[in-house]
C-alpha positions in Angstrom: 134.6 77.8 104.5 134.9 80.9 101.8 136.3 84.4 103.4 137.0 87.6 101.4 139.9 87.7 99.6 142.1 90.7 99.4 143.1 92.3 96.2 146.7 92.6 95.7 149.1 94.7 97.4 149.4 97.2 94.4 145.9 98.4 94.5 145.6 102.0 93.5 146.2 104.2 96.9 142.9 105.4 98.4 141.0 102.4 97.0 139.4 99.6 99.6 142.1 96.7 99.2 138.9 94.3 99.5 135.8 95.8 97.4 138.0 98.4 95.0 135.1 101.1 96.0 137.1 105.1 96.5 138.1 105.4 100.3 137.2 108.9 102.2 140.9 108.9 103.2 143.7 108.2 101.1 145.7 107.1 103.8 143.0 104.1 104.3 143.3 100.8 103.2 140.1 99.2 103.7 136.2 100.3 104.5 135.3 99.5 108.1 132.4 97.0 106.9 134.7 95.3 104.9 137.5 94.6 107.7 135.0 93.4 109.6 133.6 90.8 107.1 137.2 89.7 106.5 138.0 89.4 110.1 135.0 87.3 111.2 135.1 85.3 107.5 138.9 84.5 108.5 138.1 83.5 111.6 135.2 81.1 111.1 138.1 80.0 108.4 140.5 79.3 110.6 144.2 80.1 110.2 144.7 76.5 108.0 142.1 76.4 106.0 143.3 77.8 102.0 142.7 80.1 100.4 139.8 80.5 98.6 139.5 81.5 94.8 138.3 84.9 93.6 135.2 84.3 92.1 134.1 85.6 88.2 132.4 88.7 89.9 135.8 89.6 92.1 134.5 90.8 94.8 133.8 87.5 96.9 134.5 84.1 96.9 132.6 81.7 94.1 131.7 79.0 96.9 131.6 75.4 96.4 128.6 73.3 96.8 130.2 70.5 98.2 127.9 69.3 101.4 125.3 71.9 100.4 126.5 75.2 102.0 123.1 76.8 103.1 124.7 80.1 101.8 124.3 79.6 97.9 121.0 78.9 96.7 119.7 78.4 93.3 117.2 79.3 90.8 116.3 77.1 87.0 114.7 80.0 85.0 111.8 79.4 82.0 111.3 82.6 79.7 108.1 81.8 77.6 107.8 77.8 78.4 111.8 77.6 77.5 114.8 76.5 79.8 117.1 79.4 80.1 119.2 78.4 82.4 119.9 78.6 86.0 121.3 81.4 88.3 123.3 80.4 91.5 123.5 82.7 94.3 125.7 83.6 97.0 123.8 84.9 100.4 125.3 87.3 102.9 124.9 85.7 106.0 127.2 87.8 107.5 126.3 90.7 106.9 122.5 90.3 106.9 121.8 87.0 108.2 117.5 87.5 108.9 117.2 88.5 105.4 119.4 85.9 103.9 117.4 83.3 105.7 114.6 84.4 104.8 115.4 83.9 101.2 117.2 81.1 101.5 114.1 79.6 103.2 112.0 80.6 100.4 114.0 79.0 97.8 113.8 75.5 99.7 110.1 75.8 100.3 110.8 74.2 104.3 108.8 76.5 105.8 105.4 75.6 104.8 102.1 77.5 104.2 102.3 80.7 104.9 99.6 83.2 106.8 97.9 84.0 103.1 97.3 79.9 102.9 99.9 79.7 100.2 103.4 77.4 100.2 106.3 79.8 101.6 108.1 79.1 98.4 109.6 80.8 95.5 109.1 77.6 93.1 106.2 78.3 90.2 106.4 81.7 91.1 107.7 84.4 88.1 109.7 87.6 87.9 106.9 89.7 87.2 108.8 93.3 86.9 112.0 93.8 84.5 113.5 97.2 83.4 116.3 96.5 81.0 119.2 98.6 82.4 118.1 98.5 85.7 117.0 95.4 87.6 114.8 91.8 87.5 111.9 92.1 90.4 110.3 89.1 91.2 109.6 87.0 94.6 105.4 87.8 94.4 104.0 84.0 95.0 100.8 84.7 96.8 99.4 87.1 94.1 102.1 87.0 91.6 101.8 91.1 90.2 104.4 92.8 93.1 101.3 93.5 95.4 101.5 90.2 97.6 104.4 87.9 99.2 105.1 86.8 102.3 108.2 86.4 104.6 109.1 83.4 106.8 108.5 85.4 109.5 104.7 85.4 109.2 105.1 89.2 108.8 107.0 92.3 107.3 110.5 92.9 108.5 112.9 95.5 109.3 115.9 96.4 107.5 118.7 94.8 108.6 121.0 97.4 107.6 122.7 99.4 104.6 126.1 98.1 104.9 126.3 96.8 101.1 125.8 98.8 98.6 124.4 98.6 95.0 127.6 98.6 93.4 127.4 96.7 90.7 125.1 94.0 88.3 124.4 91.1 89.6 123.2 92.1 93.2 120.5 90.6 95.1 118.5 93.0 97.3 115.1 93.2 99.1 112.0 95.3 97.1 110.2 96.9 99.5 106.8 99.6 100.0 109.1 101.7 102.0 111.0 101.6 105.5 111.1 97.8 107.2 108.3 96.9 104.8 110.3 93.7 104.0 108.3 90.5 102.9 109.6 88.1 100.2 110.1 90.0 97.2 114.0 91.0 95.6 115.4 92.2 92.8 118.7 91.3 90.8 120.3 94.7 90.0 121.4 94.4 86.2 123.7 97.5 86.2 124.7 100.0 89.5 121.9 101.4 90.9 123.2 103.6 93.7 120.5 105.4 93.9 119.0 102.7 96.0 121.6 102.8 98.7 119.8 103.2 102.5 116.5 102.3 100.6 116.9 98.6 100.0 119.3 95.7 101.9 121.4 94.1 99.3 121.7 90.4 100.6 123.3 88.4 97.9 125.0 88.2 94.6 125.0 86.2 91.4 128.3 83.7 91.3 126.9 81.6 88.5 124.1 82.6 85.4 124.6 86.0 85.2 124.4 85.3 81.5 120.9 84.0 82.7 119.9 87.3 84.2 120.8 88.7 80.6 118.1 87.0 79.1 115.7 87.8 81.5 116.9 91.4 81.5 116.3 91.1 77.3 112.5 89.6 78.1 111.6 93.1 80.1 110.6 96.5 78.9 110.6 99.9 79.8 106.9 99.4 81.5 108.1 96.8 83.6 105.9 94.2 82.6 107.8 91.3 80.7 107.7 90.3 77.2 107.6 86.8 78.0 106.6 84.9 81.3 109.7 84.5 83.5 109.4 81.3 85.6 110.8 80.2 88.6 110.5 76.5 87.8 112.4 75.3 90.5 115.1 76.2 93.5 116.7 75.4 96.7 120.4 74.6 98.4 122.7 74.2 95.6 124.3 70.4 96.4 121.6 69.9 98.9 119.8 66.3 98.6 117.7 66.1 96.1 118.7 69.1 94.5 121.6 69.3 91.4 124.9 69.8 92.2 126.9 72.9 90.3 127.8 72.4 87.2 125.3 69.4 86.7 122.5 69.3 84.3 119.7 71.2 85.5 116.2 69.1 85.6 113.9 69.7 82.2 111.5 72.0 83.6 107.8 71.4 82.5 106.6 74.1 80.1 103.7 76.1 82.0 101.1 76.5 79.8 101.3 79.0 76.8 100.2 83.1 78.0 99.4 85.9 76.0 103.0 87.9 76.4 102.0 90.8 78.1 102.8 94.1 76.8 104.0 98.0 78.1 99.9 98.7 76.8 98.4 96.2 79.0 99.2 97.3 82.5 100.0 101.6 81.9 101.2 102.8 84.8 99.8 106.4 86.7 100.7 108.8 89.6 99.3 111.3 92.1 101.7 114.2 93.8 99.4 114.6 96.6 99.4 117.9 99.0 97.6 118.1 102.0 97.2 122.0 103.4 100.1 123.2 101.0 102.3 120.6 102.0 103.8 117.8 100.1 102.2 113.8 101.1 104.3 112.2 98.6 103.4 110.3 95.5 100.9 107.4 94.5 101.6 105.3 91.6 98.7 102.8 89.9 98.8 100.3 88.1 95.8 99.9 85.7 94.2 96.9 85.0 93.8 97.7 81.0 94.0 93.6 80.5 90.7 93.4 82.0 89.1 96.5 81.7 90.3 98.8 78.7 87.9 101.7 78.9 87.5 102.1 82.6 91.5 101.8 82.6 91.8 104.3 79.4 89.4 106.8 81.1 91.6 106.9 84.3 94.8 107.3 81.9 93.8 110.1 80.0 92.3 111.7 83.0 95.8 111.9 84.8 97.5 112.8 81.7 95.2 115.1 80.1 95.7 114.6 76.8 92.1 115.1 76.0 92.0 118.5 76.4 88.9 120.1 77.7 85.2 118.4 78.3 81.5 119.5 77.8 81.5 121.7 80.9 84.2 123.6 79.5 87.0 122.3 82.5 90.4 120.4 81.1 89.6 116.6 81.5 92.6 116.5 84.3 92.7 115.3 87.9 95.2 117.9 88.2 94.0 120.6 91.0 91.3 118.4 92.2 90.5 116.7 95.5 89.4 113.7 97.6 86.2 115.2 98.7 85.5 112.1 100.9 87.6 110.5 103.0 86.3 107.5 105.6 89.1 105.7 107.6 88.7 101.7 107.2 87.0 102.1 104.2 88.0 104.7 101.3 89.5 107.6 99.7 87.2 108.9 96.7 88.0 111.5 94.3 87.6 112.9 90.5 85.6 115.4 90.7 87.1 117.9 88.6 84.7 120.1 87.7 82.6 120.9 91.0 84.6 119.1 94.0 82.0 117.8 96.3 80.9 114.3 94.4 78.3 115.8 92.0 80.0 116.2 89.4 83.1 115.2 87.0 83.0 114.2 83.3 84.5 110.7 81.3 86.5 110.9 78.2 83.7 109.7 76.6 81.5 112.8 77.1 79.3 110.8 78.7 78.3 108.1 81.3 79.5 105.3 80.3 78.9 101.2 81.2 80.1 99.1 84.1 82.5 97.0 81.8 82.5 94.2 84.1 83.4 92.7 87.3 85.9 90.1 87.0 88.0 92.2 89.8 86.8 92.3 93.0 87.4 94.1 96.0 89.6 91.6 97.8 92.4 93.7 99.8 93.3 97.5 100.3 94.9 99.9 97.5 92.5 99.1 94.9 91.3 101.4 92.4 87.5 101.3 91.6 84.9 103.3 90.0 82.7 105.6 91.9 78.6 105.7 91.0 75.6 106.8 91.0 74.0 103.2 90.0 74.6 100.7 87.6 76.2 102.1 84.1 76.5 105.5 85.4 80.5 105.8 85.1 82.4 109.3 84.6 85.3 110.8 86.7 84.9 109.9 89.8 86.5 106.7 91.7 87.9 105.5 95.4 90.9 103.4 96.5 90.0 101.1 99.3 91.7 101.3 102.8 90.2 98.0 103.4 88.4 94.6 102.3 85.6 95.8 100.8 83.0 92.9 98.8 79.8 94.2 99.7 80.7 96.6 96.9 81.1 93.3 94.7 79.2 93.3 91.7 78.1 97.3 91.7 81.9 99.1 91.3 83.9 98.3 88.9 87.8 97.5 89.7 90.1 98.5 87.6 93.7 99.2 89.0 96.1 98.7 92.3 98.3 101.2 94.6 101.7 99.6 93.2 103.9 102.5 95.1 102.7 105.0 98.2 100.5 103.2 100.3 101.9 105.1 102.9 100.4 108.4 101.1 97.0 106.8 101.0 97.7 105.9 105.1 98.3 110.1 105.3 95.1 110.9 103.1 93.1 107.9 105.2 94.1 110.2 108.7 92.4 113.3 107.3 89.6 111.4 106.7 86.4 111.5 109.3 83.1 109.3 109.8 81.2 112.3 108.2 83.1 111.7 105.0 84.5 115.0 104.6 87.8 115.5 105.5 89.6 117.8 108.2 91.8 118.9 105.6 91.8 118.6 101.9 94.1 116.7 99.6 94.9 117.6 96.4 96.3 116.2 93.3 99.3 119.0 92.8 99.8 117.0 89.6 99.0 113.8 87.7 100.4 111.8 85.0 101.8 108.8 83.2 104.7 107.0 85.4 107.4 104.8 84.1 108.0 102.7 87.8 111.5 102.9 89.2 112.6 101.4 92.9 113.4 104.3 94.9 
């Protein structure tokens, strides 16, 4: 049994005597979440159990794994086919016990298969977002690029509640699309990020590795996208059968086998600040699929940016100002026509039509970017996300990006939409551009 332990009786007045985080009142002596933690850790405790030792982070208890406490879970970590080590974790139950379940459950794999057909397990899965100076996002094991996951609880979740906050490194917490959008993906917070406080449940916190996250934090970029693939090779109840104890060798993980290391270039990121009747919708941010398809991606790019200054007709070569002229509910939101607004016009980078690149993408799920046509190889400006599955348009529209932030957005721009295709109200791009992606 671990409970909090209280810092000593010379803490600095107006400080919590359990977390060290500034008081409202200097007369206080400890948060109200924190009293309550202690009270019901002492408790479960009882009044002869020792005390526990302060662990490395100071904060909480390092626990022991004697008898497998369900509580602290594991993870053995590969950067580029290489052991780096393994991070031990220490979940909240207390606090947030859905949500630490859920993770816990996903690190021993017991559920099962999952609604999407896939093991409800973290194992073989990588962190596929890290922002040195920031945070290590990763959980994605259904589709592996932040779009997919899945919880336990064959659905998305609620938040718990914002009771802990990002204080410091080392902090697990739930990624998220938005309000109670909860599925299987976290982040490790690799400095203080309270910014993110009410937005995301922190659940958890490193106790052993953090020199592990280091690494990993080292193997990102300022895009997102890692240098190195950062593996998951195995994880589960630290002490639990079958699994290795703490402080014992971890297992020689297999070396996956050897990937191109993915670049800030490959996957460039884009946004929307959409309006709807003068009013802000919020923004949309893509992620462009420049691995696959280079031109269609680059043509997109430079479109939100503008950088190419102005076309043959004479009009900047910039979403910026323009619309989605046709919106159908359960289908799609199309747009990029610059230079006449009703889906007769708009103009490439190229100066020209240019060529389906290819079709290796396919319309699969909602929030993907594709191009709009008039035929085969007739490619400019114009282009739709989907609101839906959509493969009869397999084969004929080429896919070249995914909604990676403000689905909700798209939602709003899908309600103006009508049967007719042209919507009750029109919404604009206020402005477009080139997004580094934060968690907010």
């Amino acid at each position: 049994f671990f409970f909090v332990v209280a810092r000593a009786n010379t803490m600095k007045r107006g400080y919590c005597r359990v977390c060290g985080e500034k008081l409202k009142s200097d007369n206080a002596t400890i948060h109200k979440s924190c009293k309550l933690k202690e009270d019901a850790a002492k408790a479960s405790a009882g009044a002869s159990s020792p005390p526990a030792k302060p662990s490395s982070l100071g904060k909480r208890d390092a626990p022991s794994a004697a008898g497998g406490d369900p509580n602290v879970v594991f993870m053995d970590i590969t950067i580029g086919g290489q052991a780096a080590g393994r991070i031990e974790f220490k979940l909240f139950a207390d606090v947030v016990p859905k949500t630490a379940a859920n993770f816990r459950a996903l690190c021993t794999g017991e559920k099962g298969k999952g609604r999407s057909g896939k093991k409800l397990h973290f194992k073989g899965s990588t962190f596929h977002r890290i922002i040195p100076g920031f945070m290590c996002q990763g959980g994605d094991f259904t589709r592996g690029d932040g779009t997919g996951g899945e919880s336990i609880y064959g659905e998305k979740f609620p938040d718990e509640n914002f009771n802990l906050k990002h204080t410091k490194p080392g902090l697990l917490s739930m990624a998220n699309a938005g309000r109670n959008t909860n599925g299987s993906q976290f982040f490790i917070t690799t400095e203080k990020t309270p910014h993110l406080n009410g937005k995301h449940v922190v659940f958890g916190e490193v106790t052993k590795g953090m020199e592990v996250v280091r690494k990993m934090e080292r193997n990102g970029s300022n895009g997102g996208n890692p240098r190195q693939r950062t593996t998951i090779t195995d994880c589960g109840v630290v002490g639990a059968a079958g699994g290795t104890p703490a402080g014992g060798a971890a297992p020689a993980a297999s070396p996956p086998p050897a990937k191109k290391a993915k670049t800030d270039s490959d996957r460039p990121r884009v946004f929307f600040d959409m309006t709807a009747n003068g009013k802000p919708l919020g923004r949309i941010e893509f992620e462009l699929r420049k691995d696959v398809v280079p031109r269609t991606a680059e043509n997109f790019r430079c479109l939100c940016t503008g950088e190419k200054g102005r076309g043959r007709h004479g009009k900047p070569l910039h979403y910026k100002g323009s619309t989605f002229h046709r919106v159908i509910p359960g289908f799609m939101c199309q747009g990029g026509d610059f230079t006449r607004g009703n889906g007769t016009g708009g103009e490439s980078i190229y100066g020209e039509k240019f060529a389906d690149e290819n079709f290796k993408l396919t319309h699969d799920r909602p929030y993907l970017l594709s191009m709009a046509n008039a035929g085969r190889n007739t490619n400019g400006s114009q282009f739709f996300i989907t609101t839906a599955r959509t493969p009869h348009l397999n084969g004929k529209h080429c896919v070249f990006g995914v909604v990676v932030k403000g689905q909700d957005v798209v939602k709003k721009i899908e309600t103006l939409g009508a049967a007719a295709a042209k919507p009750r109200e029109p919404s604009r791009f206020r402005t477009a551009g080139s997004a580094w992606p934060r968690l907010t």
